[in-house]
N, CA, C and O atoms as CSV, one atom per row, in Angstrom:
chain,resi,resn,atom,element,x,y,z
A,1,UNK,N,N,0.849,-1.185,0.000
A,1,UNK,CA,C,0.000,0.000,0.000
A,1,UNK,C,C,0.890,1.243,0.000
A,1,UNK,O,O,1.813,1.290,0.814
A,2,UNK,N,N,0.678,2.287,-0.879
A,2,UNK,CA,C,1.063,3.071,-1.145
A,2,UNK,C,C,0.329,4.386,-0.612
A,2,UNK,O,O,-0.901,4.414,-0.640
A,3,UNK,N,N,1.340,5.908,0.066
A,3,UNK,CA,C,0.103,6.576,0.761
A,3,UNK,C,C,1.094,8.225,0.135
A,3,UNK,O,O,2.250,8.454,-0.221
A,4,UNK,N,N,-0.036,8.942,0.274
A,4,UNK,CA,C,0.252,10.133,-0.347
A,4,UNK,C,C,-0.297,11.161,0.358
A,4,UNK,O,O,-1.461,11.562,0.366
A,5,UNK,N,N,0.957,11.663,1.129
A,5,UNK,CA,C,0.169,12.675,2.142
A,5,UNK,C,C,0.331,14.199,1.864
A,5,UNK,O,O,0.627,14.586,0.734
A,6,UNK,N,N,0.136,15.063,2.901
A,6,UNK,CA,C,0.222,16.693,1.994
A,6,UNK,C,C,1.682,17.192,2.519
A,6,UNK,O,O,2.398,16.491,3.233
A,7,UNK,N,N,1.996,18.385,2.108
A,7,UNK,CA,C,3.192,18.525,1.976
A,7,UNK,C,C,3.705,19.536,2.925
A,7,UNK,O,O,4.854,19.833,3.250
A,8,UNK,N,N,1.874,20.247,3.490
A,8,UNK,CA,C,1.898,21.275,4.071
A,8,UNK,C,C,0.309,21.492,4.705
A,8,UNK,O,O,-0.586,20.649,4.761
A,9,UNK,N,N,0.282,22.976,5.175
A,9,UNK,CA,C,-0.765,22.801,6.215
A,9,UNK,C,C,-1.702,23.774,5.300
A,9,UNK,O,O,-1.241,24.851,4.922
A,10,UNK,N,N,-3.121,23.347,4.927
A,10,UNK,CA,C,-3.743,24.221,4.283
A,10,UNK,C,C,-5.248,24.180,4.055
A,10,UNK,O,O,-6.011,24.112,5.019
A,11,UNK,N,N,-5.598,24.211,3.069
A,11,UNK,CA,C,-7.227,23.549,2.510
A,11,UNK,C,C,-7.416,22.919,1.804
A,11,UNK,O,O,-6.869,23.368,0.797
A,12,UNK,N,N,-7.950,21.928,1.561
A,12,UNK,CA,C,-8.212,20.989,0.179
A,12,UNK,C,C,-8.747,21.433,-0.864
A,12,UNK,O,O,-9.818,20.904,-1.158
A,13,UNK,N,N,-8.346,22.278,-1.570
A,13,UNK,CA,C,-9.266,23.172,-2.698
A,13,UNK,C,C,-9.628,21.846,-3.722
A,13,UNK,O,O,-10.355,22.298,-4.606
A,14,UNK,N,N,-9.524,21.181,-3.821
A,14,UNK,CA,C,-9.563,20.385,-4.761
A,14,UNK,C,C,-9.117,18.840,-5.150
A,14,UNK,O,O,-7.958,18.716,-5.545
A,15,UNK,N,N,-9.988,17.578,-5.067
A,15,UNK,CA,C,-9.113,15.935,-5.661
A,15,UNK,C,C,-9.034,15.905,-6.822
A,15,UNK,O,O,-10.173,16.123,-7.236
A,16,UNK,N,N,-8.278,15.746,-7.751
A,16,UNK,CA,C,-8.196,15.474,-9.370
A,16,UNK,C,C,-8.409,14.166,-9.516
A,16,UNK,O,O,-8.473,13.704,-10.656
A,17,UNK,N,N,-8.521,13.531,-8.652
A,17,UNK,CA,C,-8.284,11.758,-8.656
A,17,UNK,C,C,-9.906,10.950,-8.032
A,17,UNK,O,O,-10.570,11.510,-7.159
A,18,UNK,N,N,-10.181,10.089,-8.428
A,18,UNK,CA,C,-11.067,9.406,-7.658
A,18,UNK,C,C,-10.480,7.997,-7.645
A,18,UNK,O,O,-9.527,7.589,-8.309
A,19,UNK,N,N,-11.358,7.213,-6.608
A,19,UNK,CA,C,-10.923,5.745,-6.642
A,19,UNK,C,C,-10.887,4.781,-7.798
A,19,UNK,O,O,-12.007,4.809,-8.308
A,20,UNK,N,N,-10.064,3.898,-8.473
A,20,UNK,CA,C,-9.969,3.605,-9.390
A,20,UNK,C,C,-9.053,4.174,-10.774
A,20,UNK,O,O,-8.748,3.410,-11.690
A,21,UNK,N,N,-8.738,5.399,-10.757
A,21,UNK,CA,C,-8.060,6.445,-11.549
A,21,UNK,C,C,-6.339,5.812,-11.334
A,21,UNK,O,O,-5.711,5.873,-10.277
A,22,UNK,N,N,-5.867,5.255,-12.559
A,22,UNK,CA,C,-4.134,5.084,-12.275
A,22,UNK,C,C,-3.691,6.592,-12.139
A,22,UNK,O,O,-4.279,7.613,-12.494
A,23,UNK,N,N,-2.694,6.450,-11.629
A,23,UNK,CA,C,-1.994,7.530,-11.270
A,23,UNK,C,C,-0.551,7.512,-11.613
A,23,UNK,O,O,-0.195,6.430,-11.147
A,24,UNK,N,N,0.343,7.985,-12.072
A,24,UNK,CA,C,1.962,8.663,-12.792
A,24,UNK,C,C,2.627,9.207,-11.864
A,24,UNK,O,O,2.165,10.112,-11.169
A,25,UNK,N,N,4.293,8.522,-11.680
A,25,UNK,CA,C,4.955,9.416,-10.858
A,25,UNK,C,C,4.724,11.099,-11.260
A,25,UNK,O,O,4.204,11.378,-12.341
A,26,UNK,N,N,4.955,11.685,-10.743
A,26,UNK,CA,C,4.616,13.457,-10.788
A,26,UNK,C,C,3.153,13.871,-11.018
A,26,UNK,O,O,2.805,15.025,-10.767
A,27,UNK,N,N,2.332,13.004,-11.467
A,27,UNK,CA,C,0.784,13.734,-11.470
A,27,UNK,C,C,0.390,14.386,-10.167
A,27,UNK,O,O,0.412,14.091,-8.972
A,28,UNK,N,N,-0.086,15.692,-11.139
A,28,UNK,CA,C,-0.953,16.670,-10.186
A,28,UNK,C,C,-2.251,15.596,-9.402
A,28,UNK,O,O,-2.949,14.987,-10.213
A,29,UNK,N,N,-2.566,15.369,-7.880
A,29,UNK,CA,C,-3.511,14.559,-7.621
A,29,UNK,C,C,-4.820,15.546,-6.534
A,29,UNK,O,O,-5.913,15.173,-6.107
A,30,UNK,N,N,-4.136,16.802,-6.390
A,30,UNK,CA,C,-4.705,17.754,-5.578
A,30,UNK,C,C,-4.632,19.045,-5.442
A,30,UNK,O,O,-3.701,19.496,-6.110
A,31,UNK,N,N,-5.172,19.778,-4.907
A,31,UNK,CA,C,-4.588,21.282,-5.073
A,31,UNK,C,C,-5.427,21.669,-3.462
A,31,UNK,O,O,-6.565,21.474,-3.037
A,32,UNK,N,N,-3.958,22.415,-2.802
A,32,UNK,CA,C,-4.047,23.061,-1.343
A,32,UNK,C,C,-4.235,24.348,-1.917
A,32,UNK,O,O,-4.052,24.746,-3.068
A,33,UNK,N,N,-4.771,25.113,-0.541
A,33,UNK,CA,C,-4.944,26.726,-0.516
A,33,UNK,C,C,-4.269,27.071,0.812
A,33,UNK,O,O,-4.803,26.631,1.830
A,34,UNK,N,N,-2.742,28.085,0.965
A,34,UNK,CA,C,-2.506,27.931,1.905
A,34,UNK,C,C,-1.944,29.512,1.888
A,34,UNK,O,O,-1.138,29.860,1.025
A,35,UNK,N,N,-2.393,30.364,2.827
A,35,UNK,CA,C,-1.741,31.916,2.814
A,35,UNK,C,C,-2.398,32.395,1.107
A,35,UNK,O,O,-1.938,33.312,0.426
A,36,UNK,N,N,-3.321,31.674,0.799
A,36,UNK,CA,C,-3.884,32.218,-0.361
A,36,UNK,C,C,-3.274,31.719,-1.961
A,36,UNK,O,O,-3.653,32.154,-3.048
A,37,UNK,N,N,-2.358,30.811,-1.732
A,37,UNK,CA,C,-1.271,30.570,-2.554
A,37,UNK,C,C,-2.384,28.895,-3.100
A,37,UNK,O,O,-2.538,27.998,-2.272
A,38,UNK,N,N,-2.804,28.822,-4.066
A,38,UNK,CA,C,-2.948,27.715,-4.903
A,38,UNK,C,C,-1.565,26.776,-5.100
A,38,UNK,O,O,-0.738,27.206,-5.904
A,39,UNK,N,N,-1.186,25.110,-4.177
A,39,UNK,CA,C,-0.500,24.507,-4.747
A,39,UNK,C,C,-0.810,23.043,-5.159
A,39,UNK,O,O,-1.738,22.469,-4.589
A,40,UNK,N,N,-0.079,22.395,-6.129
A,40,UNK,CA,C,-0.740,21.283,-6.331
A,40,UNK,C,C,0.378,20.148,-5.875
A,40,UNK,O,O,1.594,20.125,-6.062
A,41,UNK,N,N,-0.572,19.145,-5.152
A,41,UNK,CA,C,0.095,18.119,-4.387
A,41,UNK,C,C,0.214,16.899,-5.602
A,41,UNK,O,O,-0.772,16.273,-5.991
A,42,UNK,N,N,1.506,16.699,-6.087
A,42,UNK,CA,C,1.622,15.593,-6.906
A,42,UNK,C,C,1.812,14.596,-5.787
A,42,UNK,O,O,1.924,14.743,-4.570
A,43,UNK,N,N,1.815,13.181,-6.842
A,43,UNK,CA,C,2.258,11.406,-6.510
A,43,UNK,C,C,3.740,11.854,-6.751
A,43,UNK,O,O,4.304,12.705,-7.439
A,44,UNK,N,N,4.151,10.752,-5.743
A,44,UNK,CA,C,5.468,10.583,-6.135
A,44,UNK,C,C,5.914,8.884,-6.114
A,44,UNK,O,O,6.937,8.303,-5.753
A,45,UNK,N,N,4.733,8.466,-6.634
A,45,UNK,CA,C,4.700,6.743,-6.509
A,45,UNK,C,C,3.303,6.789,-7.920
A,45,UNK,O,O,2.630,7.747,-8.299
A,46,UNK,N,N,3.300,5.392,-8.372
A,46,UNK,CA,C,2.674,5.581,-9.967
A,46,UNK,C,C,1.830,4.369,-8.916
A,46,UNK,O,O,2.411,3.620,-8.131
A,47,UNK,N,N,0.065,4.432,-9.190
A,47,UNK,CA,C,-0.283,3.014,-9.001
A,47,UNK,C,C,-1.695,3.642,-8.869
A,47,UNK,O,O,-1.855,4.842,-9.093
A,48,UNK,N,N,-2.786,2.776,-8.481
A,48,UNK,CA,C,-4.242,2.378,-8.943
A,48,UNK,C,C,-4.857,3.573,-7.449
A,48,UNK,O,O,-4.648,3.279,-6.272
A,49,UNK,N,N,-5.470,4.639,-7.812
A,49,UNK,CA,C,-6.445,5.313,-6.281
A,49,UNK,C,C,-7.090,4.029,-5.970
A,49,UNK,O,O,-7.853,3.442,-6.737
A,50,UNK,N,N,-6.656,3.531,-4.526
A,50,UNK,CA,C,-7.822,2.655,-3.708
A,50,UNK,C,C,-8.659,3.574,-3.050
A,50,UNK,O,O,-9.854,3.484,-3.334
A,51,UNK,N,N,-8.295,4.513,-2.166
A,51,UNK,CA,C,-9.290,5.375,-1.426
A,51,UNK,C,C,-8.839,7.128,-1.427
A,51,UNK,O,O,-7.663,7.482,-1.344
A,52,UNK,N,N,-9.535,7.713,-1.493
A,52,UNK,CA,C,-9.438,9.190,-1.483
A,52,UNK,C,C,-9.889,9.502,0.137
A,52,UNK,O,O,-11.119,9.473,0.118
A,53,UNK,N,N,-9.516,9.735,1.271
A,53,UNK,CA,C,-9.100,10.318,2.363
A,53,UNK,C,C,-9.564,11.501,2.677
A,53,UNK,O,O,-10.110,11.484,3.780
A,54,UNK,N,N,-9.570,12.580,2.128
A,54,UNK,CA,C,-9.781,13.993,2.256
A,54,UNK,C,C,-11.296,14.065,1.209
A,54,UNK,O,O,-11.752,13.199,0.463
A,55,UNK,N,N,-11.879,15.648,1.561
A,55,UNK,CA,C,-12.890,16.153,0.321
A,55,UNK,C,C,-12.160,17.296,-0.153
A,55,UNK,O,O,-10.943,17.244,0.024
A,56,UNK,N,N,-12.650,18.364,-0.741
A,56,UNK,CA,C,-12.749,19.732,-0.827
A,56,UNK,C,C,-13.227,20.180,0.879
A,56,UNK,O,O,-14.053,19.738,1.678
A,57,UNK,N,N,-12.630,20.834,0.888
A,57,UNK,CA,C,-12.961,22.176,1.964
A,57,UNK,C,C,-12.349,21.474,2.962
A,57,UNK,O,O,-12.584,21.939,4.078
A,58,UNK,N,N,-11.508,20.329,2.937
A,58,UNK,CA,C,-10.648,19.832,4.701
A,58,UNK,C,C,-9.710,20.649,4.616
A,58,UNK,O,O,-9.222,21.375,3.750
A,59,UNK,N,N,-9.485,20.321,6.027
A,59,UNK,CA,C,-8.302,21.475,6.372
A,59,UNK,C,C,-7.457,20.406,7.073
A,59,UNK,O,O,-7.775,19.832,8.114
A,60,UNK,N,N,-5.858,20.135,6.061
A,60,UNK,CA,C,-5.075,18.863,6.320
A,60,UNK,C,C,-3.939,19.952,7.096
A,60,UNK,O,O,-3.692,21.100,6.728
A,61,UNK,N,N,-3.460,19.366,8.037
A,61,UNK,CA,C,-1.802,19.370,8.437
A,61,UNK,C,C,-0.616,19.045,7.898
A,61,UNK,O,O,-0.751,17.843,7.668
A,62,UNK,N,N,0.157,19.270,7.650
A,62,UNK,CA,C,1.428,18.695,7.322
A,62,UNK,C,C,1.616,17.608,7.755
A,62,UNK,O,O,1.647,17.438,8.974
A,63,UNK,N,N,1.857,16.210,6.562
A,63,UNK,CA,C,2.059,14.896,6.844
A,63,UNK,C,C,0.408,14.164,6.651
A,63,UNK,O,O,0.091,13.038,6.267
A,64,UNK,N,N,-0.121,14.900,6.932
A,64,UNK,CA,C,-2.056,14.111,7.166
A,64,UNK,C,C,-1.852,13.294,5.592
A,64,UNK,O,O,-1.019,13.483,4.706
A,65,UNK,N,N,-2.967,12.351,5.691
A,65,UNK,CA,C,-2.629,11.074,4.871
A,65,UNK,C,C,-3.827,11.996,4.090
A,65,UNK,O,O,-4.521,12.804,4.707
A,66,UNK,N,N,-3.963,11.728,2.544
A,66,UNK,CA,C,-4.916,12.251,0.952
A,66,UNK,C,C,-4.774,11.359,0.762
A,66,UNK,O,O,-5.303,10.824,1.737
A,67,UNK,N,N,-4.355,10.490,0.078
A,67,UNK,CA,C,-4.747,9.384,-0.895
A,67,UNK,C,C,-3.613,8.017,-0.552
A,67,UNK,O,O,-2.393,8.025,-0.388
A,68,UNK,N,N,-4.919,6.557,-0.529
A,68,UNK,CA,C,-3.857,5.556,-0.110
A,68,UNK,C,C,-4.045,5.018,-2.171
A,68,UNK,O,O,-5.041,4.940,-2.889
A,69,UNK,N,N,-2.521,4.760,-2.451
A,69,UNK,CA,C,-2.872,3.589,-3.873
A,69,UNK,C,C,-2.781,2.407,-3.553
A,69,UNK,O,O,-2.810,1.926,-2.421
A,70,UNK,N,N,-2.636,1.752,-4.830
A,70,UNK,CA,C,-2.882,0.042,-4.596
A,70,UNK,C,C,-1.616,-0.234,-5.161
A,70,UNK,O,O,-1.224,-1.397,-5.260
């Protein structure tokens, strides 16, 4: 199991991914809002969304788990 957490402390503006969706080392899989700054949380592991973790509008911590793959 493969896990993809955030990079930083912010808002979930956005999942690009749902369960089932392969995924590419470097794909964009999310986008934080943090100090107003739009960033997007790539994979840094290639493999199958089993579960999406977060929605829109959470508010993750640094390290908090977004997406486990298969």
């Amino acid at each position: 199991m493969k896990e993809i957490a955030s990079m930083m402390a912010g808002v979930v503006l956005e999942i690009l991914v749902k369960p089932g969706d392969d995924v590419t080392d470097g794909m964009e899989v999310a986008i934080l809002e943090s100090m107003k700054m739009q960033l997007p949380v790539q994979s840094d592991k290639a493999g199958k969304v089993k579960e999406v973790k977060v929605n829109s509008g959470d508010f993750v911590n640094e390290g908090d788990l977004l997406l486990v793959l298969d």
